[in-house]
C-alpha positions as CSV (number, residue, x, y, z in Angstrom):
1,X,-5.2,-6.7,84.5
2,X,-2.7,-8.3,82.0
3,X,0.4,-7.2,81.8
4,X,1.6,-6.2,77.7
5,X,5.1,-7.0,76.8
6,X,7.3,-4.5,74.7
7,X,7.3,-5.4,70.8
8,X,10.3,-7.1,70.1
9,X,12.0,-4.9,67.0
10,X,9.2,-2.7,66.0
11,X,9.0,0.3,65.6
12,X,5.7,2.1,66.9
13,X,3.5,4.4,64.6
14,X,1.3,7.3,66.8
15,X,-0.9,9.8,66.0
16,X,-2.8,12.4,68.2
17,X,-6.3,11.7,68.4
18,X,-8.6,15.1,67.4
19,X,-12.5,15.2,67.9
20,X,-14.3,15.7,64.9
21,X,-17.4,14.7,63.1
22,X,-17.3,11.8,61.3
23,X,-20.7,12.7,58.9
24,X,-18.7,15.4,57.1
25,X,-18.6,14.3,52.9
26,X,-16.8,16.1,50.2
27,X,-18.7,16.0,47.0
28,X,-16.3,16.5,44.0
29,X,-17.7,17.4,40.6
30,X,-16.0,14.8,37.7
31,X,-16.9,12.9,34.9
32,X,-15.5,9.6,32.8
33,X,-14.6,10.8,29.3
34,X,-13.9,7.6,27.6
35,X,-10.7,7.3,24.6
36,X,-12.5,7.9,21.0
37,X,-10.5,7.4,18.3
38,X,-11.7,8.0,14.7
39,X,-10.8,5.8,11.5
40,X,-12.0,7.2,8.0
41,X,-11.2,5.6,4.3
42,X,-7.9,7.4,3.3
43,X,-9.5,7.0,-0.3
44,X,-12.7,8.1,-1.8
45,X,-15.2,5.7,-3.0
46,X,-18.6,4.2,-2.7
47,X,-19.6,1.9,0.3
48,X,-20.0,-1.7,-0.6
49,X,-20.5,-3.3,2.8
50,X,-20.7,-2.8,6.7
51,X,-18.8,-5.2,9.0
52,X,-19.9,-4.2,12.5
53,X,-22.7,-1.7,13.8
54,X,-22.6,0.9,16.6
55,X,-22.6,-1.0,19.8
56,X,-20.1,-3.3,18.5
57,X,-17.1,-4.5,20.2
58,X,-14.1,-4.7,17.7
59,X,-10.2,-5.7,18.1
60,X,-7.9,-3.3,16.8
61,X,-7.0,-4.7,12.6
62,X,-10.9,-6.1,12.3
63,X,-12.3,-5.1,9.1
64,X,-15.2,-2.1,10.1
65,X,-16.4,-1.2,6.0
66,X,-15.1,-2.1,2.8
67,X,-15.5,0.5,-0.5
68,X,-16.6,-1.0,-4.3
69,X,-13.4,-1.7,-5.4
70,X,-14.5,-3.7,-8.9
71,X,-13.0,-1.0,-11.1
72,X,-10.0,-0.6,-10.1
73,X,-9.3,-4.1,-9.8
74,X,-10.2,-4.0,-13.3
75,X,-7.8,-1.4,-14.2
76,X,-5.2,-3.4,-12.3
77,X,-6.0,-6.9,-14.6
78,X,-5.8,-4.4,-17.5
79,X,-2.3,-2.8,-16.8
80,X,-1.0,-6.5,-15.7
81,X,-2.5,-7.2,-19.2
82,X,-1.0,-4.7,-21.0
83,X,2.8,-5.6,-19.3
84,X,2.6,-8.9,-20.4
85,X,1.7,-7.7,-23.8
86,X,4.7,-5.4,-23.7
87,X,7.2,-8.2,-22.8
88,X,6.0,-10.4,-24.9
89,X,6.2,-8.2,-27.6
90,X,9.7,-7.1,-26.6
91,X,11.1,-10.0,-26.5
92,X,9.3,-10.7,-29.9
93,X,10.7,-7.5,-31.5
94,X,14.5,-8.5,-30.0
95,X,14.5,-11.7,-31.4
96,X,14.0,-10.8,-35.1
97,X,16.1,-7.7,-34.5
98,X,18.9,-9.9,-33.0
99,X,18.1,-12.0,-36.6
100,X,18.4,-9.2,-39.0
101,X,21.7,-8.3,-37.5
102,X,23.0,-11.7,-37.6
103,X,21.7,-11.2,-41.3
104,X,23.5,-7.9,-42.0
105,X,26.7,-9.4,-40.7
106,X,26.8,-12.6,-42.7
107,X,26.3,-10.2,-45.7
108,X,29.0,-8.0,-44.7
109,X,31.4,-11.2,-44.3
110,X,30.3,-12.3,-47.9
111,X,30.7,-9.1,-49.4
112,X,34.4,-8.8,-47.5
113,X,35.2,-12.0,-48.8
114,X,34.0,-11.5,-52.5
115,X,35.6,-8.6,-54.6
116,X,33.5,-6.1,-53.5
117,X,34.0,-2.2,-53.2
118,X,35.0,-0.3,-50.2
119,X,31.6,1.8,-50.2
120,X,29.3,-1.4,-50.2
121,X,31.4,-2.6,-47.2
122,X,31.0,0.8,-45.3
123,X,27.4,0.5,-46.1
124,X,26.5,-2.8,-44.8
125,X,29.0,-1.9,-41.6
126,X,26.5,1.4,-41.4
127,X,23.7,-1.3,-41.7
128,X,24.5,-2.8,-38.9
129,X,25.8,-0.2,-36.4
130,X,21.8,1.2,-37.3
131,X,20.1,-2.3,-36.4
132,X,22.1,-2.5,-33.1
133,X,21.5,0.8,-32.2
134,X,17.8,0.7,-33.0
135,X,17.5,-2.5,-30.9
136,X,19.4,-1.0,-28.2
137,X,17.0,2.1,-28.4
138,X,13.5,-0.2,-28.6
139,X,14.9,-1.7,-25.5
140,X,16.0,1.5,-23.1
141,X,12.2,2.8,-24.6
142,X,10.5,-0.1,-23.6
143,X,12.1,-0.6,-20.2
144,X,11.4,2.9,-19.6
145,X,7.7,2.7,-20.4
146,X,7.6,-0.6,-18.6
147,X,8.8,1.3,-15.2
148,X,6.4,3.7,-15.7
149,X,3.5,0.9,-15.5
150,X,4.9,-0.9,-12.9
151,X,4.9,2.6,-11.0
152,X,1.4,3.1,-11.5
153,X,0.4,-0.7,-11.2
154,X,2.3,-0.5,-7.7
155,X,0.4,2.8,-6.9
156,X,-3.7,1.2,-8.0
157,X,-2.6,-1.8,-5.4
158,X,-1.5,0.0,-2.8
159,X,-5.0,2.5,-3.2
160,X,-6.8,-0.9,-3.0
161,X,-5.0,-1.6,0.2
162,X,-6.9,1.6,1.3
163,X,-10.4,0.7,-0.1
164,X,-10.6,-1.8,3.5
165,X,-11.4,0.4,6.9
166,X,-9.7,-1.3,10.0
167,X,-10.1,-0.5,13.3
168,X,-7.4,1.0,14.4
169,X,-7.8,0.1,18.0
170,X,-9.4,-2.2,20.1
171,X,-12.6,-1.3,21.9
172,X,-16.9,0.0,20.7
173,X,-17.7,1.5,17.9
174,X,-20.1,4.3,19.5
175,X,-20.4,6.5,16.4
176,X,-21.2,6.1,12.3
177,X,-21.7,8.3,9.9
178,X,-25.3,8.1,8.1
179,X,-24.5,6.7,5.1
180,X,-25.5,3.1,3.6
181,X,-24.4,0.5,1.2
182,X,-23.7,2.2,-2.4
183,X,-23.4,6.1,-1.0
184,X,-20.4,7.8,-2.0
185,X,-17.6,8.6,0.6
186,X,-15.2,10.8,0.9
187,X,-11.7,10.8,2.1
188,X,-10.8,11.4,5.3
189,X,-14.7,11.7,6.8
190,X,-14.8,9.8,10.0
């Protein structure tokens, strides 16, 4: 019979032996519930095409559905439309108002420097204190009302950001609501 050395430096693990049958099996009840997330159109609108299908595999950002957006890209051209019109208007309307007060004040200096009375002087100074401050009013007005379409311009494109359904994570699409190109959605309906 060999002789066993000692281990050198380790340490040595036991355990007491018991008799038992080695057949014995646990059955534990359990089931794999996979992660579902839902996306939905935060807008509502009317289906204009289907990217993927249930069964499909998708990374999270890919484009699932896309709603008819064709009218209010048209309202957006229109308000850009009408913006333009306002500035180029604006700066039409400033221009011959900056020229009728360059008018007014040549008169005034003609009138000063003829013999003239006191009270035609005071009226063409009132003349022109009323063209500056009706420029200066036409231009607080029409900033203010160009704000206000800029607002809502600002507003329709960030609603047509919504009109695109991405997946918001990667993985299958296992579910779809019945509905088909043209049907009307609503907002948040998975």
């Amino acid at each position: 019979v060999p002789v066993l050395l000692e281990p050198v430096g380790v340490e040595m693990d036991t355990a007491v032996v018991e008799y038992g049958d080695i057949n014995t099996i646990s059955i534990y009840s359990g089931e794999v519930v996979p992660y579902v997330e839902e996306a939905a159109f935060s807008v509502d609108g009317k289906i204009q095409e289907f990217k993927v299908s249930v069964g499909d595999m998708v990374e999270a950002g890919q484009l699932l559905a896309k709603l008819d957006d064709s009218k209010l890209l048209e309202e957006i051209e229109s308000l850009e439309a009408k913006i333009k019109d306002i500035q180029i208007m604006g700066s039409f309307h400033d221009r011959k108002a900056a020229a009728d007060i360059e008018i007014a004040i040549e008169r005034l200096e003609m009138l000063q420097s003829g013999r003239s009375s006191d009270e035609n002087i005071k009226a063409q100074q009132l003349e022109i204190q009323l063209l500056q401050l009706g420029l200066e009013e036409a231009v607080v007005l029409r900033n203010q009302e160009l704000d206000k379409l800029n607002k809502k311009l600002q507003a329709l494109k960030s609603e047509a950001g919504n009109m695109l359904l991405k997946a918001p994570i990667s993985g299958r699409v296992v579910y779809m609501s019945e509905v088909n190109v043209g049907h009307a959605v609503q907002k948040f309906t998975t």
